[in-house]
Backbone and ligand atoms as CSV (ligand in chain L), in Angstrom:
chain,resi,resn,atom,element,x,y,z
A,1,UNK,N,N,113.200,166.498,124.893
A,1,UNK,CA,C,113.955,167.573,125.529
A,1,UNK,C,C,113.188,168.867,125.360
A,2,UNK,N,N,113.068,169.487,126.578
A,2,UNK,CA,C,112.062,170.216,126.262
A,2,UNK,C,C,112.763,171.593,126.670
A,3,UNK,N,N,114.179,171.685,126.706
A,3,UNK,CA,C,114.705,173.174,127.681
A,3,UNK,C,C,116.476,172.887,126.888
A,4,UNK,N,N,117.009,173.976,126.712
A,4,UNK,CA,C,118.280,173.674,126.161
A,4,UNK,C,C,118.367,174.957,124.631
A,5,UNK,N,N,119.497,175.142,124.232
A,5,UNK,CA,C,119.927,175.532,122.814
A,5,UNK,C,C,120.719,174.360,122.386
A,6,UNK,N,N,120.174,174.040,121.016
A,6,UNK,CA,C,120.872,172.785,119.949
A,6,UNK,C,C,122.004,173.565,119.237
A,7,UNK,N,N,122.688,172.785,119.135
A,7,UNK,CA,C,124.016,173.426,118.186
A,7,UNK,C,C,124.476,171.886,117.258
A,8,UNK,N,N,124.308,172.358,116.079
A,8,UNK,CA,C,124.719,171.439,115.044
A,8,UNK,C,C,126.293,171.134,114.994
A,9,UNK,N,N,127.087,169.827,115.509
A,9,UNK,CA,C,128.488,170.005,115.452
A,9,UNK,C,C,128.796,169.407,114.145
A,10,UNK,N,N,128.686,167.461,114.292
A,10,UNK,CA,C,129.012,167.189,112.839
A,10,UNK,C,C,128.470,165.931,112.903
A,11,UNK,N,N,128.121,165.486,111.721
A,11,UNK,CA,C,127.138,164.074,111.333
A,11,UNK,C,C,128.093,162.803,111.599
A,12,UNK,N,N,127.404,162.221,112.172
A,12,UNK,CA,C,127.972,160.766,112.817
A,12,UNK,C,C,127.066,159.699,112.734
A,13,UNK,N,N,127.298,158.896,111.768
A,13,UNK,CA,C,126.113,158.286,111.072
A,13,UNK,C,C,125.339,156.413,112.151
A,14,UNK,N,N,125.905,156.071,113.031
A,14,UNK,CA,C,125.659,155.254,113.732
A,14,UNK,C,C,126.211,155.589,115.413
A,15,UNK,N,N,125.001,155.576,116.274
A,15,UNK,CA,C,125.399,155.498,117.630
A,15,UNK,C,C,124.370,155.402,118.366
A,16,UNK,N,N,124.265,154.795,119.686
A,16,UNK,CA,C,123.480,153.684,120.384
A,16,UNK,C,C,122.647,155.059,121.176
A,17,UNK,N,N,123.103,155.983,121.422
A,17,UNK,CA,C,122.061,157.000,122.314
A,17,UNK,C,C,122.156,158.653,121.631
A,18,UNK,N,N,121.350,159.143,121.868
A,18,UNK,CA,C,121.579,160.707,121.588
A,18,UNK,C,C,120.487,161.591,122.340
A,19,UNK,N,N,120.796,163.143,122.581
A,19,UNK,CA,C,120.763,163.503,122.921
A,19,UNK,C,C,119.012,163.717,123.652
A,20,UNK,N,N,118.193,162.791,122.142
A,20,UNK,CA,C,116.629,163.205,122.599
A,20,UNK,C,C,116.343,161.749,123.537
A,21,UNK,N,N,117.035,161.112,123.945
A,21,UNK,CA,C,117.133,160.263,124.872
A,21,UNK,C,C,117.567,160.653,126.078
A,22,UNK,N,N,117.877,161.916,126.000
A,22,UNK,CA,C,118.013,162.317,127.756
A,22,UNK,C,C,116.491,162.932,127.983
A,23,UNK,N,N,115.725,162.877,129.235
A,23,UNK,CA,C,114.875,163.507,129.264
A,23,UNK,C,C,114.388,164.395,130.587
A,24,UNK,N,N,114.216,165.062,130.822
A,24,UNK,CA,C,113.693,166.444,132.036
A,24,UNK,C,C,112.576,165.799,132.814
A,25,UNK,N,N,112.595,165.167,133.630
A,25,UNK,CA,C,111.044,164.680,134.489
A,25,UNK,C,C,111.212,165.225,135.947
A,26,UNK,N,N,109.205,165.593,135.882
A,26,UNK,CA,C,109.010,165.894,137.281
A,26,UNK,C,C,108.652,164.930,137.807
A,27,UNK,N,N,109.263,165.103,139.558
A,27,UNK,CA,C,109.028,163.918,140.167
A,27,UNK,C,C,107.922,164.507,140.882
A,28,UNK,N,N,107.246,163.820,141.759
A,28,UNK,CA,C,106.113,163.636,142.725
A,28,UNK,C,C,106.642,165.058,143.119
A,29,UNK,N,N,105.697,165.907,144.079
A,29,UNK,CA,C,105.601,166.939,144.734
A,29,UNK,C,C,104.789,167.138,145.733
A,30,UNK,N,N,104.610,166.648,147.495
A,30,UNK,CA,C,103.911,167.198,148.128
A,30,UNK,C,C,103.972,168.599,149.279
A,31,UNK,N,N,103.114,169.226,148.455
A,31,UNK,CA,C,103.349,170.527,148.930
A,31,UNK,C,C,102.626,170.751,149.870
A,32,UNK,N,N,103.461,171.121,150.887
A,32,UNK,CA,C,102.730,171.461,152.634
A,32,UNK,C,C,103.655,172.990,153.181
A,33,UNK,N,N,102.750,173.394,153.863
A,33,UNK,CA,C,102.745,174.972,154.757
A,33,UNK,C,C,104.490,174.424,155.531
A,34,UNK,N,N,104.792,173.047,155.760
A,34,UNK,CA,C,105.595,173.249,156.954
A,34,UNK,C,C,107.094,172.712,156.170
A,35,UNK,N,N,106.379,172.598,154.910
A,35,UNK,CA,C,107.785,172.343,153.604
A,35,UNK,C,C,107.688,170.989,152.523
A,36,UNK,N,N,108.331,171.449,151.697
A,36,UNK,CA,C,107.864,170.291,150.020
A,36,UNK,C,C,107.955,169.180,150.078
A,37,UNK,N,N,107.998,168.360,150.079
A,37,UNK,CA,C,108.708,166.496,150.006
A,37,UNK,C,C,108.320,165.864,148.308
A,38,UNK,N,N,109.823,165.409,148.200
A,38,UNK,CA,C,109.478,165.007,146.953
A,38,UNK,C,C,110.607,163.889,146.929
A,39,UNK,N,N,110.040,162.809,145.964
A,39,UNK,CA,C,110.120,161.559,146.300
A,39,UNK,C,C,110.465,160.825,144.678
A,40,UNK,N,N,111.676,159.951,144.920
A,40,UNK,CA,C,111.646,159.051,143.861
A,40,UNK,C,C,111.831,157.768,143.725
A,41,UNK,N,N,111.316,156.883,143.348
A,41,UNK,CA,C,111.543,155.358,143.198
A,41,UNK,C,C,112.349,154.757,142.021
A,42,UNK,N,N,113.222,154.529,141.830
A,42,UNK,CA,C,113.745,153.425,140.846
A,42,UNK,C,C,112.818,152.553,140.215
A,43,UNK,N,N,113.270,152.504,138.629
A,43,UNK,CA,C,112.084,151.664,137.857
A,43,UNK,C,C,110.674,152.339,137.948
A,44,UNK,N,N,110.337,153.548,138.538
A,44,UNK,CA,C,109.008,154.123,138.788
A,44,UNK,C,C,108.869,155.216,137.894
A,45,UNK,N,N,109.634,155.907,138.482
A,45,UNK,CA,C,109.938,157.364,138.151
A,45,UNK,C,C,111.155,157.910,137.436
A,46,UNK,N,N,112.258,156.766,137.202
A,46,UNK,CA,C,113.031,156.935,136.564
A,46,UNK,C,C,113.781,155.029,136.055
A,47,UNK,N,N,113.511,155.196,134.588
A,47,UNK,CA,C,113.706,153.773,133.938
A,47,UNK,C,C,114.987,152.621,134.420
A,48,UNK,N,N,115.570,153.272,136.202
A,48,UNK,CA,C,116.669,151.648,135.854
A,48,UNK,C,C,116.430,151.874,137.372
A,49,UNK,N,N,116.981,150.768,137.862
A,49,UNK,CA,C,116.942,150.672,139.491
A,49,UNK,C,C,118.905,151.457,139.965
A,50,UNK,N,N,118.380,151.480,140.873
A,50,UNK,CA,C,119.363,152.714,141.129
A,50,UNK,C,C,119.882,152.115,142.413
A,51,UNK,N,N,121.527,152.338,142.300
A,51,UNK,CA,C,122.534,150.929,142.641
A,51,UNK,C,C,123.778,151.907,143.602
A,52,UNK,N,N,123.763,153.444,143.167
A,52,UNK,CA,C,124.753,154.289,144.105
A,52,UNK,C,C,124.097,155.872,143.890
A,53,UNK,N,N,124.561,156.383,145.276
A,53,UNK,CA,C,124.132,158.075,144.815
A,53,UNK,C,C,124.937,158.664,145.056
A,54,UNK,N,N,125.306,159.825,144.996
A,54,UNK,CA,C,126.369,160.626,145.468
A,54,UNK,C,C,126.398,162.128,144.396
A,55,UNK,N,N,126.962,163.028,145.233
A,55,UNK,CA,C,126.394,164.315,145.477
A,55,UNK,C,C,127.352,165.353,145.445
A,56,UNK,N,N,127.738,166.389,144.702
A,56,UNK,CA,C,128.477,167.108,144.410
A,56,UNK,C,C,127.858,168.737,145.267
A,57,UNK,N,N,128.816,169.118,145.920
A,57,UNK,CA,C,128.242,170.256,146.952
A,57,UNK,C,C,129.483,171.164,147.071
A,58,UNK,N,N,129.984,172.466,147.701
A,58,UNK,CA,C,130.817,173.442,147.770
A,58,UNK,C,C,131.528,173.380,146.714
A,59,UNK,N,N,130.773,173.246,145.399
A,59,UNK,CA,C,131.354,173.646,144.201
A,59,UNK,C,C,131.790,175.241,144.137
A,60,UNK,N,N,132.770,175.713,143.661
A,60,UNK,CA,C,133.481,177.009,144.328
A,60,UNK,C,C,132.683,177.920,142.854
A,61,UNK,N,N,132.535,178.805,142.813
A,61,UNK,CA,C,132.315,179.640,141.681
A,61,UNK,C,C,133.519,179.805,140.588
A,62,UNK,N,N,132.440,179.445,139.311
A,62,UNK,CA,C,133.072,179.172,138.075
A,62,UNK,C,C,134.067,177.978,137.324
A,63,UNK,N,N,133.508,177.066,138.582
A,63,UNK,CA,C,134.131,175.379,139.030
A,63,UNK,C,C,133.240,175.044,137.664
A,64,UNK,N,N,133.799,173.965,136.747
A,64,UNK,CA,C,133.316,172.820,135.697
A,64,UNK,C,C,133.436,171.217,136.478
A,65,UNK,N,N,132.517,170.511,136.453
A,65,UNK,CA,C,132.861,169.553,136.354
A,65,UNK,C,C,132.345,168.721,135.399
A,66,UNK,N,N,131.659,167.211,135.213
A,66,UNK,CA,C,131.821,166.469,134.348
A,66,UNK,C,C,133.182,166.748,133.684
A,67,UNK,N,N,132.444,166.751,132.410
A,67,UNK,CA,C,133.938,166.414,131.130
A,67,UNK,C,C,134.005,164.841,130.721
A,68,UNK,N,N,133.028,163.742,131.000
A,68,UNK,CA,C,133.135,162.159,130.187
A,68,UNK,C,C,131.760,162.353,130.094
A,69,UNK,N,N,131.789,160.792,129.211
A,69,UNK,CA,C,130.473,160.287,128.853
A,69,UNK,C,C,130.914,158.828,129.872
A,70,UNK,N,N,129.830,157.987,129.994
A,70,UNK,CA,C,130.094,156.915,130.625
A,70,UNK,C,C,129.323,155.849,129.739
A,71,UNK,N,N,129.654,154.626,130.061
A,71,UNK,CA,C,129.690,153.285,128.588
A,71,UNK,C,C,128.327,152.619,128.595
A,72,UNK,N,N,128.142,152.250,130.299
A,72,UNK,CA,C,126.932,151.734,130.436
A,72,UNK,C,C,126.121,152.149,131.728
A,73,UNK,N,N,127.050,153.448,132.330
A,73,UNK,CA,C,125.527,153.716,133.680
A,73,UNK,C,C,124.737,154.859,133.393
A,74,UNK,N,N,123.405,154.706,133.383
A,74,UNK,CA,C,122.505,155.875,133.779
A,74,UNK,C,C,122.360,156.494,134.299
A,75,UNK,N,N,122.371,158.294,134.324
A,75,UNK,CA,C,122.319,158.902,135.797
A,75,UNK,C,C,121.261,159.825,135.634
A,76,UNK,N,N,120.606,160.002,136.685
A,76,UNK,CA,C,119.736,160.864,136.456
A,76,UNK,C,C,119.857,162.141,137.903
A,77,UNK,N,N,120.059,163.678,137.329
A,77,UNK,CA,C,120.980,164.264,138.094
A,77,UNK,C,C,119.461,165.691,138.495
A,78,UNK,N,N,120.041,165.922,139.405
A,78,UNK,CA,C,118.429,166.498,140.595
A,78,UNK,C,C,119.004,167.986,141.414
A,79,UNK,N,N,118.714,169.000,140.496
A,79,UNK,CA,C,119.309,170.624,141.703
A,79,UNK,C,C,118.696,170.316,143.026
A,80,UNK,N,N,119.294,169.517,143.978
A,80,UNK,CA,C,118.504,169.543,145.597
A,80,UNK,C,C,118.642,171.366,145.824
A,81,UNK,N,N,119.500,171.983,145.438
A,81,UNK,CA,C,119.378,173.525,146.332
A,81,UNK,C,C,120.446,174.196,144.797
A,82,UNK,N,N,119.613,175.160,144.779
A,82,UNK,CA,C,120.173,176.003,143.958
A,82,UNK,C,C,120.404,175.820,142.200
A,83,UNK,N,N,121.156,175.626,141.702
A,83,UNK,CA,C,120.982,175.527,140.342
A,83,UNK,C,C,122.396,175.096,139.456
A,84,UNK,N,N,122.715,174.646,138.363
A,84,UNK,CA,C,123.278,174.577,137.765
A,84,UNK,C,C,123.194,174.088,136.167
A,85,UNK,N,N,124.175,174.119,135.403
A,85,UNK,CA,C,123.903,173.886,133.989
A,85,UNK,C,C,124.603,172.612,133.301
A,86,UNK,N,N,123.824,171.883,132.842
A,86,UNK,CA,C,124.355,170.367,132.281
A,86,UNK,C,C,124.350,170.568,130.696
A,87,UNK,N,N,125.601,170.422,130.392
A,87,UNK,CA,C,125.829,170.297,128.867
A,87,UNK,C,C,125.662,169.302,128.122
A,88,UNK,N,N,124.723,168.699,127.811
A,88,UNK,CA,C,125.094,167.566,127.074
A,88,UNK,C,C,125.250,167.647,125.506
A,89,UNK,N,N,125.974,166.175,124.871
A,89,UNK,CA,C,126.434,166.728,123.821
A,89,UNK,C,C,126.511,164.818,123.181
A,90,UNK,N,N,126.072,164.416,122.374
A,90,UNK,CA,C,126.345,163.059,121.656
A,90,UNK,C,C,126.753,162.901,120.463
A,91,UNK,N,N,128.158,163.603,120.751
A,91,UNK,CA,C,128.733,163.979,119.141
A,91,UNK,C,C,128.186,164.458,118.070
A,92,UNK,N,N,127.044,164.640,118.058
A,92,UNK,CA,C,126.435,165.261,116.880
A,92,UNK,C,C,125.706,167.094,117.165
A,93,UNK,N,N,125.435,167.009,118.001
A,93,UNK,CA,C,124.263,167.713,118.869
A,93,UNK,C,C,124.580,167.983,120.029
A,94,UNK,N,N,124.602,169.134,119.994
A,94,UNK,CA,C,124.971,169.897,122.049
A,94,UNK,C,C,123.627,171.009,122.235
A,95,UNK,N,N,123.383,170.613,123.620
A,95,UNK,CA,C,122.134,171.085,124.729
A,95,UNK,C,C,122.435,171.348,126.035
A,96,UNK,N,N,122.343,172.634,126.137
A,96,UNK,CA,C,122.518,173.461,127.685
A,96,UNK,C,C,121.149,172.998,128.392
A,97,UNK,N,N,121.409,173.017,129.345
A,97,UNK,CA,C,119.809,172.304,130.180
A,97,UNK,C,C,120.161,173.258,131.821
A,98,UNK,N,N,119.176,174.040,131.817
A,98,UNK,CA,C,119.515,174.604,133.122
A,98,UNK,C,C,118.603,174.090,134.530
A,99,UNK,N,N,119.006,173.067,135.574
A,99,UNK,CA,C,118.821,172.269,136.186
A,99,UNK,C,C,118.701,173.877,137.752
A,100,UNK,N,N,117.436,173.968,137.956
A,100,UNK,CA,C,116.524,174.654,139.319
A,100,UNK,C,C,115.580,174.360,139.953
A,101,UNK,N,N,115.321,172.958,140.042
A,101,UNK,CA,C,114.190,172.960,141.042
A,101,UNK,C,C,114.545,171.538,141.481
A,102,UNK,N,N,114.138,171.627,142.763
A,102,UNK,CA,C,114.436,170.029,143.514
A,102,UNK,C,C,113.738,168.976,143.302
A,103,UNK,N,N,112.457,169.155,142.585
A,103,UNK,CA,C,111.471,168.109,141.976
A,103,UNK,C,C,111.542,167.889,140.657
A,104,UNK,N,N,113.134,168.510,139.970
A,104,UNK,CA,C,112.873,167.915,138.312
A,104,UNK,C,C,114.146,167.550,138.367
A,105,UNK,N,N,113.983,166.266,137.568
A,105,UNK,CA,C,115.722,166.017,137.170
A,105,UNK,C,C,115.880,165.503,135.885
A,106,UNK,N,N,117.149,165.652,135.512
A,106,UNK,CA,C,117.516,164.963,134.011
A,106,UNK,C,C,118.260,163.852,133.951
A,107,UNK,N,N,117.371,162.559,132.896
A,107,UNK,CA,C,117.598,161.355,132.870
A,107,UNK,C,C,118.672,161.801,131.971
A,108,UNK,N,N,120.108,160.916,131.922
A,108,UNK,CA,C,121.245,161.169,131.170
A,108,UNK,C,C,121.347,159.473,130.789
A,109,UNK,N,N,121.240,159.002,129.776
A,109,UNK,CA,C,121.489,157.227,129.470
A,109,UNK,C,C,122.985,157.515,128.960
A,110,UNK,N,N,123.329,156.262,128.498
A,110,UNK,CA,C,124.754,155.874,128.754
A,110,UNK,C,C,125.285,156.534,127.463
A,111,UNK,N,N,126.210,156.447,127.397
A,111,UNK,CA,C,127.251,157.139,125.488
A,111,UNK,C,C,126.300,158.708,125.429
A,112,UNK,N,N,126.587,159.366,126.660
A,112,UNK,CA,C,126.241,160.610,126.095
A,112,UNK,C,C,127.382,161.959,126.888
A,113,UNK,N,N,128.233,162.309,126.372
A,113,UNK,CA,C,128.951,163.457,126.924
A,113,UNK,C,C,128.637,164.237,127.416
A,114,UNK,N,N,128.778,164.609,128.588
A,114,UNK,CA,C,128.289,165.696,129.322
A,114,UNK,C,C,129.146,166.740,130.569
A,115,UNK,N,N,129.239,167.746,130.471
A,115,UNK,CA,C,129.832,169.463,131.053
A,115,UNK,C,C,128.890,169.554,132.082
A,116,UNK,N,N,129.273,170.140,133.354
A,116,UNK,CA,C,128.787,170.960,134.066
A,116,UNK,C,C,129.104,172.500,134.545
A,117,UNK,N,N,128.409,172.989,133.926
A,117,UNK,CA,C,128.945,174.280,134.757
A,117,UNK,C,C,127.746,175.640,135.317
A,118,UNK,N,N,128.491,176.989,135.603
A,118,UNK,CA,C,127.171,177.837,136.237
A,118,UNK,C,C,126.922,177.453,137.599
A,119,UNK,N,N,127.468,176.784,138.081
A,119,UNK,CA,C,126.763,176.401,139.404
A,119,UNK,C,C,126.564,177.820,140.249
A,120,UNK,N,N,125.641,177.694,140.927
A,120,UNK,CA,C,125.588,179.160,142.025
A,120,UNK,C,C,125.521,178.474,143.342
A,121,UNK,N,N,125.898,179.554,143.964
A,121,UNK,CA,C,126.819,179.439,145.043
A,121,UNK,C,C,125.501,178.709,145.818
A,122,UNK,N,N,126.199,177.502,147.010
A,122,UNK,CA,C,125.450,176.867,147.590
A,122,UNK,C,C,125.080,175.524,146.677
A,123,UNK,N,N,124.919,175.306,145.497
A,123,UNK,CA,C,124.127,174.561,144.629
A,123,UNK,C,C,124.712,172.965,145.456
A,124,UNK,N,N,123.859,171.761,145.351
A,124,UNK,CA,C,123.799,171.105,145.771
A,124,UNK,C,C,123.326,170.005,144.077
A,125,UNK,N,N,123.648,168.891,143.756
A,125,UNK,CA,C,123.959,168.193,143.039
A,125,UNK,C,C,123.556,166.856,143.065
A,126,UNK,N,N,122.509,166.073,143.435
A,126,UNK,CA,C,122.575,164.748,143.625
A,126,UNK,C,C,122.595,163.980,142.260
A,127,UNK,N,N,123.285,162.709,142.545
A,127,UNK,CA,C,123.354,162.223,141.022
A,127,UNK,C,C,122.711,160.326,141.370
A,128,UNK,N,N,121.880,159.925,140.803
A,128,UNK,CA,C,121.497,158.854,141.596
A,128,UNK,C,C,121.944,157.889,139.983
A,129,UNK,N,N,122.402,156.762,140.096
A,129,UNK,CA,C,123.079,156.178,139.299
A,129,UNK,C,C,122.558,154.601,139.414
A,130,UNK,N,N,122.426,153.936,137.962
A,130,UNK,CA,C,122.517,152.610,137.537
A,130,UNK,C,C,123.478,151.636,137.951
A,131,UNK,N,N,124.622,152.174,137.939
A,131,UNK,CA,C,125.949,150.970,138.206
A,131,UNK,C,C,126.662,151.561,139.452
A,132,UNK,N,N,127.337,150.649,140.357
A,132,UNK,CA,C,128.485,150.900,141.023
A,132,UNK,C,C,129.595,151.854,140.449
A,133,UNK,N,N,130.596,152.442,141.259
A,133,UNK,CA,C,131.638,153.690,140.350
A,133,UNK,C,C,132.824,152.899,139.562
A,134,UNK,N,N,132.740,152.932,138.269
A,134,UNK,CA,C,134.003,152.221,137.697
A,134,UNK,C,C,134.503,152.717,137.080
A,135,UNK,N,N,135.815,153.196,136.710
A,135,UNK,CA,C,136.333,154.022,136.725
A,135,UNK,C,C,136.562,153.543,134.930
A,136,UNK,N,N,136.351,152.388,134.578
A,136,UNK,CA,C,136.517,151.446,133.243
A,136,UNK,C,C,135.183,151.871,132.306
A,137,UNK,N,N,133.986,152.521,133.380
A,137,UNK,CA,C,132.763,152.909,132.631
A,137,UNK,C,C,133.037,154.174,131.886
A,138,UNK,N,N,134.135,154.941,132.503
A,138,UNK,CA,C,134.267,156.547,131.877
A,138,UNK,C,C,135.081,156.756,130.465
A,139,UNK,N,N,134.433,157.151,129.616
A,139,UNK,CA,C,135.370,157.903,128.489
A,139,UNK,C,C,135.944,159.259,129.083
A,140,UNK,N,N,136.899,160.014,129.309
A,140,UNK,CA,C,137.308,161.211,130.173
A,140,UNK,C,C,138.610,161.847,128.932
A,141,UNK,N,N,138.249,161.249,127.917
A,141,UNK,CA,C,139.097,162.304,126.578
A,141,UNK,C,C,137.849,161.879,125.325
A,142,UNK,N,N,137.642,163.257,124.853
A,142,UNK,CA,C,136.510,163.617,124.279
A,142,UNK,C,C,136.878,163.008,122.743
A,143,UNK,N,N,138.139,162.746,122.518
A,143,UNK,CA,C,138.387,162.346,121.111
A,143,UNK,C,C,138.332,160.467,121.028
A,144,UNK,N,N,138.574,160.038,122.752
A,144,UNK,CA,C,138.066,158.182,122.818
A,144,UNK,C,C,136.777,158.194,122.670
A,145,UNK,N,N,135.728,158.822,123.280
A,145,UNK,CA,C,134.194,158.960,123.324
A,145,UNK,C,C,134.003,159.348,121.815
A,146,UNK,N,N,134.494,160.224,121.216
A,146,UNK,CA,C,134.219,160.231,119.359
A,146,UNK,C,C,134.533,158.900,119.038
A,147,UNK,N,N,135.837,158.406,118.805
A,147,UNK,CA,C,136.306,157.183,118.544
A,147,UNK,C,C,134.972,155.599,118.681
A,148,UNK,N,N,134.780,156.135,119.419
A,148,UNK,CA,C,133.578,154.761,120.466
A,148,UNK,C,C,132.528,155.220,119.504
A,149,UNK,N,N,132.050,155.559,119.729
A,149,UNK,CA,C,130.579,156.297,118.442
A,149,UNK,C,C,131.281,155.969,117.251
A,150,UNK,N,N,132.207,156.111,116.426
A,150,UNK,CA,C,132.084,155.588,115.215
A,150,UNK,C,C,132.826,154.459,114.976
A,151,UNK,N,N,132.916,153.566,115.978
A,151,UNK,CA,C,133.560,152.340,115.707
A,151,UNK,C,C,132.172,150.972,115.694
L,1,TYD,P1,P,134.381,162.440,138.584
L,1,TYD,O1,O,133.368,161.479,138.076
L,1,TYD,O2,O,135.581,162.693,137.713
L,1,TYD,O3,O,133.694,163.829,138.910
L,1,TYD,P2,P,133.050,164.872,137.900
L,1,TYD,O4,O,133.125,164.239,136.534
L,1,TYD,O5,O,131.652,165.052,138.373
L,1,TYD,O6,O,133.811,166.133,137.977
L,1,TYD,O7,O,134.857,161.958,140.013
L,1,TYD,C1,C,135.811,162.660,140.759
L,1,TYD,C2,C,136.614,161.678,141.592
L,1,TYD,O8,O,135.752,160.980,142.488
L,1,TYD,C3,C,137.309,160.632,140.742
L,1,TYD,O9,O,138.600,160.427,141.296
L,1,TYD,C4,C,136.495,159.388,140.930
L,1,TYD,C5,C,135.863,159.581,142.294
L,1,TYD,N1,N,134.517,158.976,142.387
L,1,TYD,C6,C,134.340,157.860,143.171
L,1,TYD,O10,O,135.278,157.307,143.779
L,1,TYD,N2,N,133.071,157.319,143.269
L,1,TYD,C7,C,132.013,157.856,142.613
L,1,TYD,O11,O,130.867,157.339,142.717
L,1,TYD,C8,C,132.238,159.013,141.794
L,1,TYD,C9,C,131.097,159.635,141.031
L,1,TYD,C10,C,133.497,159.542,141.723
């Protein structure tokens, strides 16, 4: 992790992912006079093959979303236009990550809690994902996602 402020919350002595397991990668970049193209492959450029996408857009100002961790899909999440801020947090350890450019995105693996917020106006959101949407994958109360980590 190479972008973020760490904040020490509290020691949690066994759990399957954390926070230096999310990671910031640039993807490919071809840069031309008539505009950028940038490109990603599953299993290439980002470690799982990628199974759904979908895209968060007219986020209104001072809108949050996330708020879960999820059990077993990977997402790896991409500012197509404009910018926003991903909180992540694996019960032990919380990292602001400020997400601006359309050629970098952040790999998020599974059992890791994560906030969105800051979005600016226009911001555009793609989230390209490991699993189909199941609604059975989400922890969405922050004290079951503690619970899960120390069980
Ligand atoms: P949710 O994951 O809660 O959004 P966020 O955490 O980013 O604020 O999803 C919002 C709603 O959309 C929720 O009712 C589930 C539904 N949804 C789908 O049906 N399919 C999907 O692929 C996603 C991501 C969400």
């Amino acid at each position: 992790m190479n972008a973020g402020h760490f904040t020490r919350l509290h020691h949690i002595p066994m759990k399957s992912h954390n926070i230096s397991d999310c990671r910031l990668i640039d993807l490919p970049k071809i840069s031309d006079p008539r505009g950028n193209l940038t490109f990603v492959e599953g299993e290439r450029h980002i470690s799982f093959t990628i199974k759904r996408i979908f895209y968060l857009y007219d986020v209104p100002g001072g809108a949050d979303r996330g708020g879960h961790a999820l059990k077993s899909c990977h997402q790896f999440l991409i500012a197509m236009s404009g910018s926003f801020d991903v909180i992540l947090n694996d019960g032990t350890t919380k990292s602001r990550i400020h997400l601006n450019r359309s050629y970098r995105g952040l790999l998020i693996p599974p059992m890791i809690w994560r906030e969105m917020d800051n979005f600016s106006s226009g911001s555009v959101c793609l989230v390209l994902a490991s699993e189909s949407y199941c609604e059975n994958d989400y922890y969405r109360e922050y004290a079951d996602y503690l619970g899960a980590l120390n069980s």
